[in-house]
C-alpha positions, 0 to 999 in steps of 0.5 A: 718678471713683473715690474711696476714701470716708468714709461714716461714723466707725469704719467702713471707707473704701468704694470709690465713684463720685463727681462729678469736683471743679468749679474755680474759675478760681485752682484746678487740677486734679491727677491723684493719683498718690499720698498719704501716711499719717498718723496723723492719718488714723486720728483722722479715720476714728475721728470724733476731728476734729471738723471732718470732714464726711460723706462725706468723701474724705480724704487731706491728703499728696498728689502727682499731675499737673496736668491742668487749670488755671484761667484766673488760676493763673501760673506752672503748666501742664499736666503740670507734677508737684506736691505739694500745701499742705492748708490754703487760708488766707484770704488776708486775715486778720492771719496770711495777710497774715505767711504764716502760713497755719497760724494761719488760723482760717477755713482749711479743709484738703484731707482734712480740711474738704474732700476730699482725695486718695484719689481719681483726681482732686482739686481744688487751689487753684493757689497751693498746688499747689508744683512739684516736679521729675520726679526726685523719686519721687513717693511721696517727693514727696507726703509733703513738706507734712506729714511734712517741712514740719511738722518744718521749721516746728517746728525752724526756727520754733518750736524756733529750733535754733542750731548746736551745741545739743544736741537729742534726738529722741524716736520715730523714726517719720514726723515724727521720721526727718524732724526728725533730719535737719533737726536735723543739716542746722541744725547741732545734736548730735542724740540719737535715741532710741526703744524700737523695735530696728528704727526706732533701726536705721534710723536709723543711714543719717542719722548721729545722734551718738547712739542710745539705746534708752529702753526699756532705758536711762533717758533723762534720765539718759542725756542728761544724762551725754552733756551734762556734767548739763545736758540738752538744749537742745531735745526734739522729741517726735514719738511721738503717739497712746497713746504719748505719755503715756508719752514727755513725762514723760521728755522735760521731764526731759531739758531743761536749764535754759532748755530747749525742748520741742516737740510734734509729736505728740498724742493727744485727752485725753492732758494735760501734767503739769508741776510749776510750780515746776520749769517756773518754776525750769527756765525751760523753754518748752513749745511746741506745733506745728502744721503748716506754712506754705506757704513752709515747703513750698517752702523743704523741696522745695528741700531734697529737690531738692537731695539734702540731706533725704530723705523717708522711705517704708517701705511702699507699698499700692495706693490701694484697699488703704487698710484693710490700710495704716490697719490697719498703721499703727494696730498698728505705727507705721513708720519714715518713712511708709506711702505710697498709690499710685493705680493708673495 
């Protein structure tokens, strides 16, 4: 089959022939029609994950069709469309038996540890490949287990998002177009705030209560005359890479006493400087976030299905045009995410 190969960091993606992936008998194989982008793609390409084999196909946002299913995977068929869950947990440990997948620390993941998407075809462990329905694009649909399903687990399982809190998203990118709407969907007073025109912009279609453009207001300042001094009740901070250093100051500024941040986005080496006794005397919780779980996928699809949370797509490239795709999200980071498609 063909494939769109790492062969080594820092280096482009090459188009290869490569065997097609074996099966066990709890696995199915799709056909990838498409794959979502992440900024995590450019850490792996830049040899920044050390978990990351060679050769290696990535690819961790994946959607395609079912061609093939083994013999002890219920409830799937061929032809059936699925999105697909990365991290295949060991279905033993503490964390697998909670269905907490994402704390396996023995979990490899599809583009990362193993290959991924950005091939014609892909194995899948069949309790992972999550059935979606035909009326959900699929460029939409490959996008769900990551750019969705993580914000869902960081607001419904991390943050804890009671209705009526006050919460502010900072950067309107992949994960934060996302965390907005859920934030409304649960019942909070959201504040979007970014430097980019044309993200805040876009995010007017998801009715913020709120837009602030933090490159000419200052944001703990603003926060606090929309919240009577107090500040918010949580800050989402989805920026990630560089950027991030400059964005978490402004963030922890922005809590109220007893407030919670959570971080989606990150970079290699970029610290957290907090004062001790303003974390002690704030009372704030400084919460990290990874990923999702399994039933966070299914719980999102159900959301998407429903018409109550849709997944944003900025840009589509042909799949051999990963390059000029990676190359566009390293300069300028879009609103929702780019999206490759396989050709048919």
């Amino acid at each position: 089959m063909k494939a769109m190969v790492l062969e080594q960091f820092n280096a482009p993606l090459r188009p290869s022939e490569v065997p097609d992936p074996g099966m066990g008998p709890r696995d199915v194989i799709i056909r990838v029609v498409a794959n979502g982008l992440c900024a995590t793609d450019l850490k792996i390409s830049g040899g920044l994950v050390p978990t990351v084999p060679l050769p290696h196909i990535p690819g961790h946002e994946a959607a395609g069709e079912v061609v093939e299913v083994g013999a002890e995977v219920p409830g799937l068929q061929k032809g059936d469309r699925v999105t697909v869950y990365p991290t295949e947990g060991c279905g033993f440990c503490d964390d697998c038996r909670k269905g907490m997948e994402n704390y396996c620390v023995t979990a490899p993941r599809t583009g990362f540890e193993i290959n991924g998407g950005f091939s014609e075809y892909m194995r899948v462990s069949g309790r992972n490949a999550v059935k979606i329905s035909p009326d959900v694009p699929w460029e939409e649909a490959a996008i769900i287990p990551d750019a969705i399903a993580s914000v869902y687990h960081a607001l419904t399982q991390r943050a804890r998002i009671q209705p009526g809190e006050t919460v502010v998203i900072v950067g309107i990118g992949g994960l934060g177009i996302h965390a907005m709407q859920m934030a409304k969907i649960m019942g909070a007073r959201v504040i979007a705030a970014d430097v980019v025109p044309d993200k805040l912009q876009g995010a007017e279609q998801f009715n913020p209560d709120v837009i602030v453009n933090s490159r000419v207001e200052n944001l703990p300042e603003r926060v606090k005359e929309l919240t009577n001094g107090l500040g918010a009740d949580v800050v989402v901070e989805g920026v990630g890479g560089e950027a991030v250093a400059a964005v978490l100051p402004d963030s922890v500024a922005s809590l109220r006493l007893g407030g919670r941040l959570v971080i989606l986005g990150y970079n290699y080496g970029i610290p957290l400087a907090v004062d001790t006794a303003d974390l002690i005397y704030g009372q704030w919780s400084i919460l990290g976030t990874r990923a999702s779980n399994l039933q966070d996928v299914v719980e999102v699809v159900k959301l998407v299905e429903q018409g109550q949370l849709k997944p944003v797509v900025s840009q589509t490239y042909p799949l051999h045009d990963v390059e000029q795709a990676l190359a566009k999200l390293r300069e300028s980071p879009p609103l929702g995410r780019i999206v490759l498609q396989s050709p048919d």
